[in-house]
N, C-alpha and C positions, 0 to 999 in steps of 0.2 A: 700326755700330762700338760696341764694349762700353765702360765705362768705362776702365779700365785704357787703351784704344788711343786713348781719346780725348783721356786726358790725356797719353801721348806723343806726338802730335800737337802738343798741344799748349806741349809743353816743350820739343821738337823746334824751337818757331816761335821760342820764347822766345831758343831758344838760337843757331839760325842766321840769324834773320828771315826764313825761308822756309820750304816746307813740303817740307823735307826726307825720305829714308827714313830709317826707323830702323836704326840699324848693328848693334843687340843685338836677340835673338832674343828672341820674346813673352814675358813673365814672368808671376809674379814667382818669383822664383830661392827655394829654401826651401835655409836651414840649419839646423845643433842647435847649441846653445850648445857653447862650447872646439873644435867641430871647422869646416871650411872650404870656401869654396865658390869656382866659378869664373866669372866674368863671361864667357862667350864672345861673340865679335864673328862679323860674317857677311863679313869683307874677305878676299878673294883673297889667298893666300900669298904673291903675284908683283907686288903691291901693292908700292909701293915706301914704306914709310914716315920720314915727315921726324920726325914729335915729337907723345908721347903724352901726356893728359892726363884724370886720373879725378878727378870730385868727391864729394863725399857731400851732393849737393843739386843744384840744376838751372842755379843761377848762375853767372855767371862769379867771382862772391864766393863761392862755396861755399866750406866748409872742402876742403883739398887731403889728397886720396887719395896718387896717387903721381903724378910726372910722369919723362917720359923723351925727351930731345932728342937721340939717336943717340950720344948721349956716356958721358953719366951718368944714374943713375935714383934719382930724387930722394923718398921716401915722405916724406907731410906730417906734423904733429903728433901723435903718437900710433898710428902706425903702421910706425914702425919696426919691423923686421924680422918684420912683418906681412903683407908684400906683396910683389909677384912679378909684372911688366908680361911676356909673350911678346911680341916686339920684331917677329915675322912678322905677328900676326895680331891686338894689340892689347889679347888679352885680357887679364883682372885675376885673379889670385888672392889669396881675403882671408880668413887663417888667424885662427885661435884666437878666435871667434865669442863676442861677446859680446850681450846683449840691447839693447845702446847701438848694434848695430851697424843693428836696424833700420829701412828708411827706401829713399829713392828716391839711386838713384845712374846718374851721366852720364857720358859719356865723348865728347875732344873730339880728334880725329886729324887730323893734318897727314900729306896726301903729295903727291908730285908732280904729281897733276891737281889742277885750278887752285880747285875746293871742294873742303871739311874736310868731312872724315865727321864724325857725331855721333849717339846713343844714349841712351835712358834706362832704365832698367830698376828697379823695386824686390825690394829684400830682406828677406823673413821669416825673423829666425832663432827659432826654438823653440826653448825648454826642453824634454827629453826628458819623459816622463810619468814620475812618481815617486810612491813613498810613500801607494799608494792605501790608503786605511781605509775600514771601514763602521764606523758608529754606529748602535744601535740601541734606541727607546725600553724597549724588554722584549724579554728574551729567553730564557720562558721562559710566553707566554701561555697561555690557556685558549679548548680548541677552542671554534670557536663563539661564542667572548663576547669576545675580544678585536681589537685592530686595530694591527698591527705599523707600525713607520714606521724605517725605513733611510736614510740618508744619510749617501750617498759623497761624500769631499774627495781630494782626491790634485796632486802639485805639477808645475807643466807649464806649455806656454804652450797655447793655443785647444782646451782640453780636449774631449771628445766623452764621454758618458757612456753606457754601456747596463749591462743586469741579465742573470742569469745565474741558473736554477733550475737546479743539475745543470749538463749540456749544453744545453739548453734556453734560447731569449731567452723575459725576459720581457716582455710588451704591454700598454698599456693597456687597461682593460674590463673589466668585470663587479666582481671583488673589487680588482681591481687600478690602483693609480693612479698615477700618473710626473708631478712636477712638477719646477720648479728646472731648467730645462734638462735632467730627466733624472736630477739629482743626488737625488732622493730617491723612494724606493721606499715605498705605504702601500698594505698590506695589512690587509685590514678581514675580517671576521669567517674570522677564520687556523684553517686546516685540517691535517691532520696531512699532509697532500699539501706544505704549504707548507714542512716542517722544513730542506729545503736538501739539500746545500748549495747557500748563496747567495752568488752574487761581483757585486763591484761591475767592469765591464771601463772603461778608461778607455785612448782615445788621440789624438793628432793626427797629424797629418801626416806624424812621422818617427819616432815612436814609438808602443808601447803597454806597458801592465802591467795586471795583474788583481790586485784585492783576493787579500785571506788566506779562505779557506772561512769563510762565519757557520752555524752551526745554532743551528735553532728549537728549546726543549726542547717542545714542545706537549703539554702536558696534557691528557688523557682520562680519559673512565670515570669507574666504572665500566661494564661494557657487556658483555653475552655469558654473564654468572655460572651456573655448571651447578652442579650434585650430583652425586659418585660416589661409591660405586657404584650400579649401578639397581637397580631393585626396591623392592618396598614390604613386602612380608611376611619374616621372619626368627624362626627357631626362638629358645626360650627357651633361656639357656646358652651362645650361642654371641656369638664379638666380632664389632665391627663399626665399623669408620671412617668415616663421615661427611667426603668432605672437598671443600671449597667451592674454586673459582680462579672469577676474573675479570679481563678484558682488561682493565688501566687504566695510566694512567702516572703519578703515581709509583704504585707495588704498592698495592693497596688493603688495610686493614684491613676486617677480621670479626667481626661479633656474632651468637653463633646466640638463638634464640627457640625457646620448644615452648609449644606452646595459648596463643600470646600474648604470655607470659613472658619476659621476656630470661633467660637462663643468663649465669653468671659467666663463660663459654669465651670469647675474646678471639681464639681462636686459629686458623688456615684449618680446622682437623681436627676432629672430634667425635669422643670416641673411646669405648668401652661396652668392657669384658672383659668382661662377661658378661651378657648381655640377661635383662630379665627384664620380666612381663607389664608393672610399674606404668610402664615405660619408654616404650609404646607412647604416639604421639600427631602433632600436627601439627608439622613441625618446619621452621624455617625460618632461610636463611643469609641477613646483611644483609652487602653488600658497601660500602666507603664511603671515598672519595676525598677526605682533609682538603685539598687544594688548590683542585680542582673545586669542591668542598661537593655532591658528588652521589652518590647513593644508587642502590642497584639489589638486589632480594630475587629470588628462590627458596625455593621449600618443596617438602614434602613429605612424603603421610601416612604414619606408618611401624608395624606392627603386628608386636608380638611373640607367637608361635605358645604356645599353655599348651605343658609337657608332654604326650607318649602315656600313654595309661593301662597299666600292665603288661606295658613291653615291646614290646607290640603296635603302638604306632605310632599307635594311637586314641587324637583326641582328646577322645572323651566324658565327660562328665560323672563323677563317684562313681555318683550316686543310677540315672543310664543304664544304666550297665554292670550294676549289683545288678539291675534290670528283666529285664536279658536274662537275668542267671545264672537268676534263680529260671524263666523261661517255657522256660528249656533243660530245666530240671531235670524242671519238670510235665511236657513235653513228651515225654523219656528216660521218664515212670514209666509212661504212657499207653500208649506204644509198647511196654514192655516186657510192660506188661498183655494187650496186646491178642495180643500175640505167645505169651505163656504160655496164655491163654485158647484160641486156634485150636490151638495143639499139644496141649493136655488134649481137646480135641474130637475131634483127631483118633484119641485112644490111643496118641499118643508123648509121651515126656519131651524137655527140652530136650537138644539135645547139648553135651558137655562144650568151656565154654570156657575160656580163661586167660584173666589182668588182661591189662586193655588202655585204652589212652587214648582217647577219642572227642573228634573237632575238629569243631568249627562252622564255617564260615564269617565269618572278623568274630571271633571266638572263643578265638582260636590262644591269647591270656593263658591261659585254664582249661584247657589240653590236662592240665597234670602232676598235676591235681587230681581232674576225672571220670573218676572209675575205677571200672568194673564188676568186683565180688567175683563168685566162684563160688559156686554153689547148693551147699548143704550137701550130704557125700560121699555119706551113708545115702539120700539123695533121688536117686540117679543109678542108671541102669540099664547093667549091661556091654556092650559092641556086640558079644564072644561068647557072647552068653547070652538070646536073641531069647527073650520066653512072648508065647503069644497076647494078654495081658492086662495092663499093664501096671500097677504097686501102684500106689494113690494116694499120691501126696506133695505135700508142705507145704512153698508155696512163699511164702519169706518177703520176698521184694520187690527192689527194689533197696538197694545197700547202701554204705556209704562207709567210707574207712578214716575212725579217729578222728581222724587229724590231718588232715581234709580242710579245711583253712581256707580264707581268701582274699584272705591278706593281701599279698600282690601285687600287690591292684588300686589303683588310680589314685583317691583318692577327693579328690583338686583340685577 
């Protein structure tokens, strides 16, 4: 037998000197405060009853509930029109619930067989759950380094407490820890998993409510910090933005660096209109979280291309390019020699050419400049005028206009 049974028993003894049945059914009976409950009894409809009697205690002293003697029906001090006997079956109804209401209450029936029924039952009444709040040391830690601590109140009678991540309960273990019967939630080195939302759930018996949502502001970062765009080589003359991001909460600030150096730029972007060689170097973006106090760099070598020499797209030197003009040149007078030399051997003159431009390879700058003159007119021979013999002539070499310059070339 449990407690409860064994203390109707024995109030049952108290009250009839015998070890009577109980007349009311197993308790104990749950109400909500201002609303009402029913005491039902287990007696036969056909039961003939002489006269009812409820107390609010187990005594024959008890303060009086209501009594009813087939006549009139009598509610004791403070229960006026609070109360309500069913006259067939004994029961009690006990309206507008207060917290004063509870406690053990008995019931003592008169009827026509020769023993009184009798009963005892108790009543819990609750306060609905109300007014649930979270409280929270900080709310607005740092991943990693801090340890949150939440604690739920809310107004009610025999409260029940649990935690809520999301939809999600939460358990004791590992970061997490439940003390207070539950009422307080500590979270120890808070994750960005942990931001919420978080509810505190809170109910009894005949009620429940849930907190208002809490979020974590959780601070990060910086973390992840790239450079765009990519590449490391960039022509002289052209723009180019530099611009840094990193994951962090709140937005990180930026400091750029070049060989070491901090720059005055404060700012996510690095910006150049116009690159030039002395720009070229190591460049590097500082990302930096004044809450955190953490830092996070990338760099990157960045090289700006000289100009092409002439046009041409080469980036050689001044003194390179003069190299090649002049080995072109010896080159053309060799050729030209060698060429004028085997046609004199063989007793022909050259054939008649026109100006023309000669390309190198690698070369294309000098095409508008090397240009082969014609051999003087008196030196040519008519192609309808064949002699066995051809005169000798004075051939004066290769030859350039006057304004053959070369001032085109790239001399950077």
């Amino acid at each position: 037998m449990d407690t409860t049974g064994a203390l109707t028993a024995s109030l049952l003894v108290l009250i009839t000197g015998c070890c009577a049945q109980n007349l009311l059914p197993p308790g104990p009976v749950d109400g909500v405060v201002g609303g009402s409950v029913w005491f039902n009894t287990t007696i036969n409809p056909t039961t003939q009853i002489v006269t009812i009697t409820w107390r609010f205690g187990t005594s024959p002293t008890s303060p009086l509930v209501v009594s009813w003697n087939s006549v009139t029906e009598n509610p004791g001090p403070g229960y006026a029109g609070r109360v309500s006997v069913n006259r067939t079956t004994g029961a009690l109804e006990l309206r507008g619930l207060t917290a004063a209401d509870n406690g053990t209450y008995s019931v003592y029936i008169v009827t026509t067989a020769p023993d009184p029924l009798t009963g005892v039952v108790t009543l819990n009444v609750f306060a609905p759950v109300s007014n649930v709040t979270v409280q929270a040391n900080i709310t607005d830690p740092v991943e990693f380094n801090d340890t949150v601590r939440l604690s739920c109140s809310a107004s009610g009678s025999a409260p029940s407490y649990r935690w809520l991540n999301d939809s999600s309960e939460v358990t004791a273990g590992q970061r997490f820890q439940l003390s207070e019967s539950n009422r307080t939630l500590t979270i120890s080195s808070v994750l960005r998993s942990d931001r919420g939302p978080l509810y505190c759930f809170v109910s009894n018996s005949i009620s429940n409510a849930t907190s208002q949502p809490v979020y974590l502001n959780v601070l990060y970062g910086p973390e992840d910090t790239s450079l765009t765009p990519p590449g490391h080589m960039f022509p002289a003359g052209s723009g180019l933005t530099l611009s840094c991001w990193a994951r962090s909460s709140p937005p990180a600030q930026y400091r750029w660096s070049c060989n070491g150096s901090l720059t005055d730029s404060t700012s996510q972007e690095l910006r150049f209109v116009s690159l030039q060689e002395r720009d070229s170097g190591n460049y590097t973006c500082w990302s930096h979280n004044n809450r955190t106090l953490r830092y996070e760099a990338v760099g990157r070598e960045i090289t700006v291309l000289a100009p092409s020499g002439g046009g041409g797209g080469s980036s050689l030197s001044g003194g390179a390019i003069a190299g090649i003009v002049i080995a072109v040149l010896v080159a053309v007078g060799l050729i030209a020699g060698l060429v004028y030399f085997l046609m004199t051997r063989q007793g022909s003159s050259p054939r008649e050419t026109t100006n023309s431009s000669v390309m190198y390879e690698n070369s294309e700058g000098l095409k508008d400049h090397m240009m082969y003159m014609n051999l003087p007119a008196g030196h040519q021979k008519k192609a309808a005028q064949p002699s066995p013999a051809a005169p000798e002539s004075t051939y004066t070499g290769l030859q350039f206009p006057d304004n053959s310059t070369y001032g085109n070339l790239n001399r950077s």
